[in-house]
C-alpha positions in Angstrom: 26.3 5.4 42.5 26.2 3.0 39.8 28.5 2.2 36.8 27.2 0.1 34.2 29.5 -2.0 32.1 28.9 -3.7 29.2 30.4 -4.6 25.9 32.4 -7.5 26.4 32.3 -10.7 24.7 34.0 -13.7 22.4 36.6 -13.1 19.9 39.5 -15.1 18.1 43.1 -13.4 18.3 43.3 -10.2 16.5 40.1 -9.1 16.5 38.4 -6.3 18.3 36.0 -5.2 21.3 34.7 -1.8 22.9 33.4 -2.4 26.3 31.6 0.6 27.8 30.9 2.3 31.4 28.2 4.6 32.1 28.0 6.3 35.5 24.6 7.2 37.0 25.4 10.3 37.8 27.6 13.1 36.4 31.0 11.4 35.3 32.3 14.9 36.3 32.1 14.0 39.9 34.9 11.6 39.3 38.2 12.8 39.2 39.9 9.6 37.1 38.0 7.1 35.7 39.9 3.4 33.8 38.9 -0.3 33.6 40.7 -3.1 35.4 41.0 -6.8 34.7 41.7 -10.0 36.7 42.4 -13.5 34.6 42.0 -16.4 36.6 44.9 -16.9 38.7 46.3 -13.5 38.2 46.0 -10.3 40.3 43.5 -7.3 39.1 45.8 -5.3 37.3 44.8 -1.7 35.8 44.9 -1.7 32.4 43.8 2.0 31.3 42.6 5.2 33.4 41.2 8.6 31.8 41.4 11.9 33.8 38.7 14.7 34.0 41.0 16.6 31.6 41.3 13.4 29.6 45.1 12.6 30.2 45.3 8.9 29.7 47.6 6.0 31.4 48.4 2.6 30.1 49.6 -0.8 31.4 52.7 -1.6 29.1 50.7 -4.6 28.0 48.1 -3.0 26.4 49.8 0.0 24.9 49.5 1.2 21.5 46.6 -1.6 21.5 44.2 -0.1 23.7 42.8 3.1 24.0 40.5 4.7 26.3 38.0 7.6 25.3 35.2 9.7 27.7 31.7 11.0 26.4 30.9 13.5 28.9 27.4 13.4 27.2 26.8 10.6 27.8 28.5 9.5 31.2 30.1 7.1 29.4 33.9 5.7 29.6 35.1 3.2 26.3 37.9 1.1 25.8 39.2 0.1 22.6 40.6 -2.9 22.5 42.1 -3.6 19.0 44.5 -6.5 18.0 43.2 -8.6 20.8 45.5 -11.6 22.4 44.8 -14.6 24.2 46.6 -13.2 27.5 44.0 -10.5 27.3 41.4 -12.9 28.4 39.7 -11.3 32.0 36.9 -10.1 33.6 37.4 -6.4 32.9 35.8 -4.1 35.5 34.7 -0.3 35.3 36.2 1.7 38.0 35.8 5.4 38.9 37.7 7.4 41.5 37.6 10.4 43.6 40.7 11.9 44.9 39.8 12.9 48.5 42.3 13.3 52.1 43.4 11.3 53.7 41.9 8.6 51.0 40.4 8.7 47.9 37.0 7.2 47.2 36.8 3.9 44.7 33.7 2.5 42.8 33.4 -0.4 41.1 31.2 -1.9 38.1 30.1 -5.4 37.6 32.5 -6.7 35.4 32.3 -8.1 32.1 33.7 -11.2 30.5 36.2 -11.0 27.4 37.7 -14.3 26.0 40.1 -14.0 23.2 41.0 -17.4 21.3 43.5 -18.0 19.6 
């Protein structure tokens, strides 16, 4: 199983990035997939996750910011990020999730880099 991340990068404050996962496989087999993110110093924190029926979830932070679409198509995952901040500087990372008993199955993708400046 691989997810591939990519799309982060350098921009000042306000401006916008989509960052994209694709899974090597059928991005059916996951029940949720979202990205994390972890600045320096802070803990990884989930910032949006996108069921198989495409009901979406939101840290508080990143609300009405951030939104997170799926391409079945493609395998792919996206997150819009619009009206970047500073504090939104973090490695973000692709993660994908089975729900299983007695413990759900987690996969993670390299992550990649955003810097926002201000």
């Amino acid at each position: 199983v691989q997810l591939q991340a990519s799309g982060g990068g350098s921009v000042q404050a306000g401006g916008s990035l989509r960052p994209s996962c694709t899974v090597s496989i059928s991005i059916f087999d996951y029940e949720a997939m979202g990205w994390y993110r972890r600045a320096p110093g802070i803990q990884r924190e989930l910032v949006a996750a996108i069921t198989v029926d495409s009901s979406t979830d939101y840290a508080a932070s990143v609300k009405g910011r951030f939104t997170i679409s799926r391409d079945n198509a493609k395998n792919t995952v996206y997150l819009q990020m619009n009206s970047l901040k500073p504090e939104d500087t973090a490695v973000y990372y692709c993660h994908a999730q089975k729900y299983r008993v007695p413990s759900d199955y987690h996969y993670w993708g390299q992550g990649t880099e955003v810097t926002v400046s201000s």
